[in-house]
N, C-alpha and C positions, 0 to 999 in steps of 0.2 A: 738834141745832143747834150744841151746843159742838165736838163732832167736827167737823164742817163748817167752824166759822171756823179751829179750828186748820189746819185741812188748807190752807185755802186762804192762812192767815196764814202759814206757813212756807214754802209754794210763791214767795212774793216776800218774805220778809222781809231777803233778800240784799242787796235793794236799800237799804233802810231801815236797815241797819249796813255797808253799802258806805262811808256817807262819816263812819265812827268812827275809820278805822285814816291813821296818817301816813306820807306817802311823804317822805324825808328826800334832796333836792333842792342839788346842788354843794358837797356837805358831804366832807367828809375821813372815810373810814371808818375806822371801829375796826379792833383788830387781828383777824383772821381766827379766826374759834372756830371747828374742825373740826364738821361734824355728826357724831355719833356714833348708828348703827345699832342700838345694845343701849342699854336703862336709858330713861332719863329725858330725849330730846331737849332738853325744857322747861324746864330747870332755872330759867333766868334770867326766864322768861315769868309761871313758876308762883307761887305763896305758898308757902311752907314748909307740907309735911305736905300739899301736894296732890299726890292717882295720878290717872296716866294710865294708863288700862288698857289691856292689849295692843288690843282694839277700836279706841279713840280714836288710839292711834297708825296703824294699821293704814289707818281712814279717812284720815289726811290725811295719809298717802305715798303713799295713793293719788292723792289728788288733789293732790297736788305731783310727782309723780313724770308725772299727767296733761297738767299746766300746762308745765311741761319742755318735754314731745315737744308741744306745739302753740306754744310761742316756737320749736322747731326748726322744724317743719315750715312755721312762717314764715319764714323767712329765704330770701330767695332765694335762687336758683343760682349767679348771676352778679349784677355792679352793672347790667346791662343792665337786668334786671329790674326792679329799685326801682322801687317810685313808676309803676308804666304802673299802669291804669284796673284790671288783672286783678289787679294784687298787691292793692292798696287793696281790691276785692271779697273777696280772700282774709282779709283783717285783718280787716275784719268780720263775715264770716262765724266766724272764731276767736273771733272777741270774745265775739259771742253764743253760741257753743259754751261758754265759762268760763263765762258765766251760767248756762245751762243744769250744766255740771258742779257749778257753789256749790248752786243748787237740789237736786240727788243727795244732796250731802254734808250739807245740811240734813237731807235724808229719813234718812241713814244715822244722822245725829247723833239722834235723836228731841225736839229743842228744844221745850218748852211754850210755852206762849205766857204772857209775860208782863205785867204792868204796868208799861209803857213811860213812863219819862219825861216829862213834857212839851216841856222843852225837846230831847231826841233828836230827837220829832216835827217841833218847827220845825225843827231845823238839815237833817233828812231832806226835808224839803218843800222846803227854801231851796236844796239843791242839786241835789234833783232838776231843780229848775227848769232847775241851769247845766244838765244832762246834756241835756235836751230843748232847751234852746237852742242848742247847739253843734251836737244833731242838725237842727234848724231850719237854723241856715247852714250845714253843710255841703249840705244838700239844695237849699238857694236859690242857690248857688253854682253845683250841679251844674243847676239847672234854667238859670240866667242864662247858662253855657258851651253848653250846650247849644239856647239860643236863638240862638244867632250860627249855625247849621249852616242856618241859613233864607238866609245872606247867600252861602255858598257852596256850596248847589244852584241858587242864581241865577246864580252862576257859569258854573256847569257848564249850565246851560239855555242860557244866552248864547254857549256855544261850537260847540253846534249850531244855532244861527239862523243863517240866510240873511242877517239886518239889517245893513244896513252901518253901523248904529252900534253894532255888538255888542261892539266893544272898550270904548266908552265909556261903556258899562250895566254891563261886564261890571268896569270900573276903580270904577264907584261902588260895586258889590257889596263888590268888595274892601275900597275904602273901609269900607263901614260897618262888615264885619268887622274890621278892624284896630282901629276906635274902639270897639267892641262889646267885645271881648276883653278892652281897654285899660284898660275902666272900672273902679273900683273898687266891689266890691260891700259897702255900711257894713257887714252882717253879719258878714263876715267878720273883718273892723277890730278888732272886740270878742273874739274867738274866744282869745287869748292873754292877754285882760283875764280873760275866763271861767275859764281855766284856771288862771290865778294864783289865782283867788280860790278858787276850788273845792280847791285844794292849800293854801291858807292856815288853812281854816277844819275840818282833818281832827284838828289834834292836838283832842279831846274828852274827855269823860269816856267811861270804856271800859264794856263791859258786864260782868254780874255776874260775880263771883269765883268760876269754875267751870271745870273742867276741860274741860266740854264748850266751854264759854265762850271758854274761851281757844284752844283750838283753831278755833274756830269766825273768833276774831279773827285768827289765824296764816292762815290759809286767805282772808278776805275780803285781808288787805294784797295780796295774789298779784294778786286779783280786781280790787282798786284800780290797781296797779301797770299792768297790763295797759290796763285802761279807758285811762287818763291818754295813759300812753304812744302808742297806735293814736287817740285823739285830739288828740294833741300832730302826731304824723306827718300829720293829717288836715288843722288848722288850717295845717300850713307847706308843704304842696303844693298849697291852696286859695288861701291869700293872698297868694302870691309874695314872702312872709317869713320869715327864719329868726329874727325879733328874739324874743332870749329864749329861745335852743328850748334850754333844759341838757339833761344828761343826769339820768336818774334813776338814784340811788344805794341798792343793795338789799344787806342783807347777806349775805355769803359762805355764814350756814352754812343759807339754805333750798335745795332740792333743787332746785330752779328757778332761782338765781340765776347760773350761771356760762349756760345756756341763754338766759337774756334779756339779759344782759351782752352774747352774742354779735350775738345781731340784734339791738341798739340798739345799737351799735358799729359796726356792719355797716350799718344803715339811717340813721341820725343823721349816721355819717362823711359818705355819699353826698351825702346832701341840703344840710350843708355847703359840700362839695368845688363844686357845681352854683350856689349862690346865689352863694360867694366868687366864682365865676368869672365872675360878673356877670349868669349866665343868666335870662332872667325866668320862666319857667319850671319848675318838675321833671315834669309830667307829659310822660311819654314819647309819648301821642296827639297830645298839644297841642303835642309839640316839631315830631313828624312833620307837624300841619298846617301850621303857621307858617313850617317849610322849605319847606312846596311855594306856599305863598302869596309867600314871597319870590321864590321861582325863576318865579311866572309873572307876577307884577305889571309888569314890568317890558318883557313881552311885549306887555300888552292897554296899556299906556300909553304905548307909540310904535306901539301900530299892527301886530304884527305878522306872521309868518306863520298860516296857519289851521291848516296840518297840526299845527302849533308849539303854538298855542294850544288844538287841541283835542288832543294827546299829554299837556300840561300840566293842562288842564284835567280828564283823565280820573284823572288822577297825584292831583291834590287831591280829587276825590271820594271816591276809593279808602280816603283817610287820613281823611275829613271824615268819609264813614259810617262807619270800624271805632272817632272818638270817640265818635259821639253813640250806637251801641253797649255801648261801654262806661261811657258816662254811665248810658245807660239802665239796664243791671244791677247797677251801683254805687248808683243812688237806690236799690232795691230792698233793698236791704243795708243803708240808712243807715235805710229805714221801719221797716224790720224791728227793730232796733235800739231806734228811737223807740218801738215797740210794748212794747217790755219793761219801757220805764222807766215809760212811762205804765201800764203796766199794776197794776205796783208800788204807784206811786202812789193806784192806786183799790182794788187791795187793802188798803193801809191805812190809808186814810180809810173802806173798809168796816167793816173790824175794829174802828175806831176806832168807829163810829157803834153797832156793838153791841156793844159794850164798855161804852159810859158812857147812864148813865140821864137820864131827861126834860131834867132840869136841866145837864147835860151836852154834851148832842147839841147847842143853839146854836153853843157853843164849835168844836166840831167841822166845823158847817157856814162858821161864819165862815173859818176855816181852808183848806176847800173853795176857797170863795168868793174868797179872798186871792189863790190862786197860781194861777188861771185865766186 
């Protein structure tokens, strides 16, 4: 049974020292410390008279060297790309790949399972919550965009009726869709309140003084970094808001930073350049629908030709079904997601429950109980 808990306490314990390490946010960096290849990376990380053994180095250049080629392999090709429905599924999909990589690097690390703090535990359960909340509205968002795709198959139904009042079923369709889109969904509203707080409450007490330790903490910031970031990009192409969006600031000498430099530079610039220019906007589906709702409204609301209305009308379908497409394998990716954190979390209210004795486990379940 002790092998068991360990096994399964280390398989998510990534998540429960996920929100130990600080991401240090529109700050002036220090001067550039070259990383150096030979000797002791960690000098500045470490205590005096702590080795890193070729091993422990070995593990996390690997998995920095990992993290690198997956901010590359994000970045788009072009600015065209930003922000459509497929990159967003790509970010996700990477996201949960680094999780899945921190779990490896666990394995390689052979980490025991300790006696956790109490207060780690709250602060671990306090944000998990933000991580599953943010996955909550992005997914309620993507369900609420993708509830307006009902207003313009009505459209498109009404351009092949016979009725002679198909223009003015077909002008309420649009109607709703315009007021449907327009709304504002409160969850979202909160999604930058979330992430303020979530980045506020990272500088902690660190874990123990140990070289696996430390390494362990070098490798989770990577992990943090990334989360933040691909939810920072999520909340501001969701809530047709840039308020707030800084950039995050990493230092020069991890193996990773000039690679995520480039695509938050590259993705951040974009989503700027798009909001400054007044756009309401950044997803690229939802820009392609909105043009063709522009271009036919004005058809079915004097009335007018049918070849016209149904050329136009087939024009919006086209773009209407490749969002709700791309909603649909984006919610997929945001469950998925959700699945990890939660999973986390009931791995270590497991451990927790057989960990501490008769007099103990209330504590424990209140806990449960609290952040449900």
């Amino acid at each position: 049974m002790e092998q068991f808990v360990i096994h399964v306490y280390g398989s998510h314990i990534y998540l429960f020292i996920l929100v130990q390490f600080n991401i240090k946010m529109s700050r002036a960096q220090e001067p550039n410390r070259p990383f150096l290849p030979f000797g002791n990376p960690f000098k500045m990380m470490l205590p005096k008279g702590s080795y890193l053994s070729p091993k422990l180095i070995e593990l996390l250049n690997s998995f920095e060297k990992t993290l690198a080629q997956r901010f590359r392999n994000l970045k788009p090709q072009s600015k065209e790309d930003i922000l459509t429905l497929g990159w967003m599924k790509c970010a996700m999909e990477s996201l949960s790949a680094i999780h899945t990589d921190i779990k490896e690097l666990i394995t390689g690390l052979e980490l025991p399972v300790g006696d956790w703090d109490e207060k780690w535990v709250d602060v671990y359960l306090d944000n998990s919550v933000k991580l599953l909340d943010l996955c909550i509205a992005f997914s309620s968002e993507i369900s609420r965009v993708n509830q307006g795709h009902l207003y313009l198959k009505c459209v498109v139904h009404h351009s092949e009726c016979a009725s002679s009042n198909k223009f003015v079923r077909a002008c309420s369709s649009l109607d709703g869709w315009k007021q449907h889109i327009s709304s504002k969904n409160p969850r979202m509203q909160s999604c930058f309140t979330i992430l303020e707080n979530l980045i506020a409450t990272l500088d902690l007490p660190k874990i123990k003084n140990s070289s696996k330790g430390k390494v362990l903490m070098r490798a989770m910031y990577g992990v943090k970094v990334a989360t933040v970031f691909v939810c920072k990009v999520f909340a501001a192409a969701f809530s047709g808001s840039a308020e707030k969006f800084l950039d995050l600031h990493v230092p020069e000498t991890l193996l990773w930073a000039e690679a995520f430099n480039d695509l938050q530079a590259f993705v951040n610039g974009e989503i700027r350049s798009k909001y400054f220019s007044g756009k309401a906007t950044v997803l690229k589906e939802l820009e392609a629908v909105d043009a063709s709702v522009k271009k036919l409204y004005p058809i079915v609301q004097e009335g007018g030709v049918d070849e016209e209305f149904k050329s136009s009308s087939l024009e919006l379908g086209k773009s209407a079904e490749k969002l709700s497409e791309g909603l649909d394998s984006l919610a997929k990716e945001v469950d998925g997601f959700f699945q990890i954190v939660l999973t986390g979390r009931d791995a270590l209210l497991c451990n927790l429950r057989v960990g501490t004795n008769v007099a103990d486990k209330s504590q424990v379940e209140k806990k449960n109980v609290a952040v449900k």
